[in-house]
N, C-alpha and C positions, 0 to 999 in steps of 0.2 A: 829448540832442540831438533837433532837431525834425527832419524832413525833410519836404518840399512837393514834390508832384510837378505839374508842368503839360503839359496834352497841347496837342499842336500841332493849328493849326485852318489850312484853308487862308483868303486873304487875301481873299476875297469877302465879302461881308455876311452876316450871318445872323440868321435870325428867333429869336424865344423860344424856341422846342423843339428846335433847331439847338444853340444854346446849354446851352439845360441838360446835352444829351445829353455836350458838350465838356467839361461841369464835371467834378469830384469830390464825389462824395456826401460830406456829413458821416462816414456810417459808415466811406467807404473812406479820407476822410483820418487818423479818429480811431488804425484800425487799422497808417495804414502809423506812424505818430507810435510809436505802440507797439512796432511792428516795429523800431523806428530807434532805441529808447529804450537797444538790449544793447550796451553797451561792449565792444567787441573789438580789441584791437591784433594786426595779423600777426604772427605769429613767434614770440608768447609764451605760446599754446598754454591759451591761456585766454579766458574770456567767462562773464560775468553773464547769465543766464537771465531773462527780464521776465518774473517771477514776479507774478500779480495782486497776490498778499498782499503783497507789498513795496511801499513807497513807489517815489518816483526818487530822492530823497536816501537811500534806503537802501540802492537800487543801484550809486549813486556810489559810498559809501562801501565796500560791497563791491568794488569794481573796485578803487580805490584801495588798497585789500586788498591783494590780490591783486598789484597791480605791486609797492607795497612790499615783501610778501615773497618775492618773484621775484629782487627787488634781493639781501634779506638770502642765500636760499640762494647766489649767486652770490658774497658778500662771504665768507662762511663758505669756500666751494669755492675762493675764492682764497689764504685763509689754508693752504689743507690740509686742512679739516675742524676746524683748531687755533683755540681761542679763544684769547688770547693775557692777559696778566697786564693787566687794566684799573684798576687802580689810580691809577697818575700820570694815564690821561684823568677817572677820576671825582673826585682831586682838584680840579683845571684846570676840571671842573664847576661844582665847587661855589664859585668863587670867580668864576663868570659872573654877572653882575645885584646884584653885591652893592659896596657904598659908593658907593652913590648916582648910580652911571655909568650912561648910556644907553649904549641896542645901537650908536647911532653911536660911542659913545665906547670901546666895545670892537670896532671894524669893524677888519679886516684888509683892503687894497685889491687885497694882492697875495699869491699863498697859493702857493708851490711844492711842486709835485708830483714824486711818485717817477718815475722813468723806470724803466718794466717792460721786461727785455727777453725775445724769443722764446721764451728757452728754460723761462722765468720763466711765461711764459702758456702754452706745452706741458705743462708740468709740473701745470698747474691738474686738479684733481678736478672733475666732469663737476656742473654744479649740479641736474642732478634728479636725482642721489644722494643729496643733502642735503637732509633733513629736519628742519624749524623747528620744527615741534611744533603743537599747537593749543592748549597756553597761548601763545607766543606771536603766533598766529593772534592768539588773544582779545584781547590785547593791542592789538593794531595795530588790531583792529576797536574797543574799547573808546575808544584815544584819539582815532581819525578821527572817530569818531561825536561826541564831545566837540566836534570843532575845525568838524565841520559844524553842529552845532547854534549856532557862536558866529558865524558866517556871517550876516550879516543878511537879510533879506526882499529886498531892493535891483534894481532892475531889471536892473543889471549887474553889482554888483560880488556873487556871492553862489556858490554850494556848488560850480553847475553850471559857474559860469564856471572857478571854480578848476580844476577835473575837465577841463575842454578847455584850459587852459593847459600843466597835467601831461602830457595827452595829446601835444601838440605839441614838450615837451620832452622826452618819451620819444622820440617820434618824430624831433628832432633829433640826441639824443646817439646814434641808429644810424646819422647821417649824417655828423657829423664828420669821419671819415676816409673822402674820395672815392675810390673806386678807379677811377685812370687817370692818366693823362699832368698835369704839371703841378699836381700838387698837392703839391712844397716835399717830401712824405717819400721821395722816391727815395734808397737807399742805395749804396755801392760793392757790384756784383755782385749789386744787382736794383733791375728795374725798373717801378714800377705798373702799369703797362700789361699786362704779360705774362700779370696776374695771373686768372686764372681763377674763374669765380665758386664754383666747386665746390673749391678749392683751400686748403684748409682751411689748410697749412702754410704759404702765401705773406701770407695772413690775419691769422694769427696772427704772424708778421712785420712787416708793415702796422701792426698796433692796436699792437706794443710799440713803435713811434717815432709815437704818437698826442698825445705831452704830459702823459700819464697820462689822461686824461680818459675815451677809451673803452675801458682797460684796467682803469681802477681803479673798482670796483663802489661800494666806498664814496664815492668822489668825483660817481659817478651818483644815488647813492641821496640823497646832500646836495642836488643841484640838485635832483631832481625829490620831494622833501619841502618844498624851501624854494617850487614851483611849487604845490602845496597847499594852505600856512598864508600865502601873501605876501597877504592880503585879507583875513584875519581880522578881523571886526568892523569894518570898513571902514564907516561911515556914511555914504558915497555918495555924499558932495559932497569938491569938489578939497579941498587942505589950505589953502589961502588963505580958503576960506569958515569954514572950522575955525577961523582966528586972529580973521578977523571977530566969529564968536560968540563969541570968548573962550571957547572949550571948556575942558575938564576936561585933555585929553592935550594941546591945546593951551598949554597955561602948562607940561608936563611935557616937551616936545618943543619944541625951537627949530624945526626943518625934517625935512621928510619925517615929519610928524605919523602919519598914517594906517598909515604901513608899519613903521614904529617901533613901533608900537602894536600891528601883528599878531606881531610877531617877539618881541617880550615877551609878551602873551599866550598865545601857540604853546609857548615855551620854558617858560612857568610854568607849563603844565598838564603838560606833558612832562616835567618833572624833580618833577613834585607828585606 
């Protein structure tokens, strides 16, 4: 991300050297741009370094790192530490993309969620107990670096953009459950309001009647993956322009050409 700072001038007229002096030098805009380049989210105790030797698409990619495996220790600390017998999801895998079905044709509209309750998120192991490993590190860095290089040059739709969509949907899913009056989860013998910000146990009460959304790490780590990959190779014009040229995914996709196209691409490097 960019940042432009502008200094205030009072509303009189002013000469050429009046002027200059009110500007920003090249040098100090180039510096602040730099300064503004380190992704940092409050609260998750982490931040990418604007290391010279790094690119910005390699910073992105780092950050995005980094959330995702924040997600994973949290998903891991909700099982217990326990992985659990993955078999019937990697069947159910392998049966995604295959006989000729599009991602619409395999879309769920409506997808029910567990209802965690208090004592369920009490009982959770602390997530920086949990340790991912640095093959899996590699990993996540390995396939993000893949899905940003498939990211096109695009004035809009391209690595950077994805990286501030992500951001604003991490930043959502910590606001989902409003703590205070009038927000639908009051329960018999309590009430949001009461609720203290330091109040760890009323909290955690709070997030288990959230819909599963901001209790279930993997339900988190779905949205803000699919916030990611949803632009992949995006070509940059609407999908109406797509059918006019008779494109290639255009004859493969009836509608929502573009988004169809990242969500199959995403998944086929992903299970490759």
């Amino acid at each position: 991300m960019q940042t432009y700072w502008l200094r205030k001038s009072s509303a009189h007229k002013v000469n050429g050297s009046d002027l200059k002096s009110a500007m920003m030098t090249h040098a100090e805009l180039v510096e602040t741009e730099e300064e503004s380049e380190s992704f940092e989210e409050p609260g998750l105790g982490f931040g990418v370094d604007t290391d010279q030797r790094m690119t910005k698409i390699e910073r992105l990619v780092e950050w995005n790192v980094e959330v995702l495996a924040s997600l994973l220790q949290q998903i891991i600390a909700s099982r217990d530490g326990v992985v659990n017998d993955i078999s019937p999801l990697s069947d159910a895998e392998k049966t995604i993309g295959n006989g000729g079905r599009t991602v619409l044709d395999e879309f769920t509209p409506i997808i029910p969620l567990k209802r965690f309750e208090a004592e369920d998120l009490r009982a959770r192991r602390r997530p920086s107990s949990i340790k991912i490993g640095d093959e899996a590190k590699f990993q996540l860095r390995k396939y993000l670096s893949q899905i940003a290089a498939m990211y096109r040059d695009n004035p809009f739709h391209n690595f950077e953009h994805a990286s501030h969509v992500t951001a604003s949907v991490k930043k959502l899913l910590t606001r989902i459950v409003k703590v205070g009056e009038g927000n639908g989860l009051a329960v018999s013998g309590f009430c949001p309001s009461h609720i203290k910000k330091d109040d760890d146990a009323n909290l955690v009460h709070l997030a288990g009647h959230s819909y599963g959304i901001t209790s279930d790490p993997l339900t988190q780590f779905a949205v803000v993956f699919s916030a990611i990959i949803h632009d992949v190779d995006h070509p940059g014009v609407p999908n109406s322009q797509l059918v006019k040229e008779n494109t290639r995914i255009a004859e493969i996709y009836t509608k929502s050409i573009a988004e169809q196209n990242s969500v199959e691409l995403a998944w086929e490097m992903l299970m490759g």
